[in-house]
N, C-alpha and C positions, 0 to 999 in steps of 0.2 A: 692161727697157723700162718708160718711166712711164706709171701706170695715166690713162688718161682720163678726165680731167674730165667728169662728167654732172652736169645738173641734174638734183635727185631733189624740187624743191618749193621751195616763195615761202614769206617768215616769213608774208606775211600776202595769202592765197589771195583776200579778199573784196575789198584796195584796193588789189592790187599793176596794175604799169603793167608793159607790153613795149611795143618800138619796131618796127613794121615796116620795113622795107629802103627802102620810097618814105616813108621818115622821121614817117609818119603813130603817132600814140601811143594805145594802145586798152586799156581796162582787160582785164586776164587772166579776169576772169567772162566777157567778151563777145568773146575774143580767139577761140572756138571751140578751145584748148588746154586738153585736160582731163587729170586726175589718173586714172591714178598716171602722173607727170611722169620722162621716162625721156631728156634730151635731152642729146645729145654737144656740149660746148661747140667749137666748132671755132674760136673765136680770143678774144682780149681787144684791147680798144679804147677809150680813154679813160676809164675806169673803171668798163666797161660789157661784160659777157661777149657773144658773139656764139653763136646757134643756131640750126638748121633744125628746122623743124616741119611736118607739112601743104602740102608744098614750097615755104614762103616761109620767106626770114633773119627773123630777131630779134634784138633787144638788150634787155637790159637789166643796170641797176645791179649791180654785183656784190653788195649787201649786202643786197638783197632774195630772193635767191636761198640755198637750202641744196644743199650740193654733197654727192660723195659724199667729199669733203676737208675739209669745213666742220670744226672744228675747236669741241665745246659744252665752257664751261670750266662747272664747277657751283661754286657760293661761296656760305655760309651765306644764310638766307632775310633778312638785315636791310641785305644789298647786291646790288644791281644782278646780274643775269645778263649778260655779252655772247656774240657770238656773232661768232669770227672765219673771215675769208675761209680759202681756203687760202694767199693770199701772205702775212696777217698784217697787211698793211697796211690793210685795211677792217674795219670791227667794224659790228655792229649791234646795239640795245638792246633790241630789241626782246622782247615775252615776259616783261616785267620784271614781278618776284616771282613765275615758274611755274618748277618744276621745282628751286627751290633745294632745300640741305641743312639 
């Protein structure tokens, strides 16, 4: 059986966005969703994970999000870091020059 997708946290906690269900967009410092981020992805939707929280749906972007699939590739400290989805098909750059080798 495939393990479920959770969100476990945002590349970046201070300027990330979610979408609530009545389409309204609210940054995640003032969304009242706090760390440590434990959320069951229960669908994908235009390039946008879907999740319950505090009984309201959410969205958001898949590449703002770390899953427990998120896949960190590490490459010497004088290129880029990225960080891919678990389908592979989304990357984010985020975090660029932390954690290289």
């Amino acid at each position: 059986m495939a393990e479920t997708l959770v969100i476990e946290g945002f590349h970046d906690g201070e300027d990330a966005f979610v979408f609530k269900s009545d389409g309204s967009m609210v940054e995640l410092k003032n969304s009242g969703l706090k760390a440590p981020y434990k959320f069951d992805v229960t669908g994908k939707e235009g390039g946008q994970y879907l999740f319950n929280a505090e009984g309201e749906q959410y969205r958001v972007f898949i590449p703002e999000v770390i899953t427990n699939q998120t896949a960190a590739i590490k490459i010497p400290c004088d290129r880029p870091q990225i960080l891919l989805a678990s389908d592979h098909r989304n990357a984010s750059a985020r975090g660029l020059g932390e954690d290289c080798e």
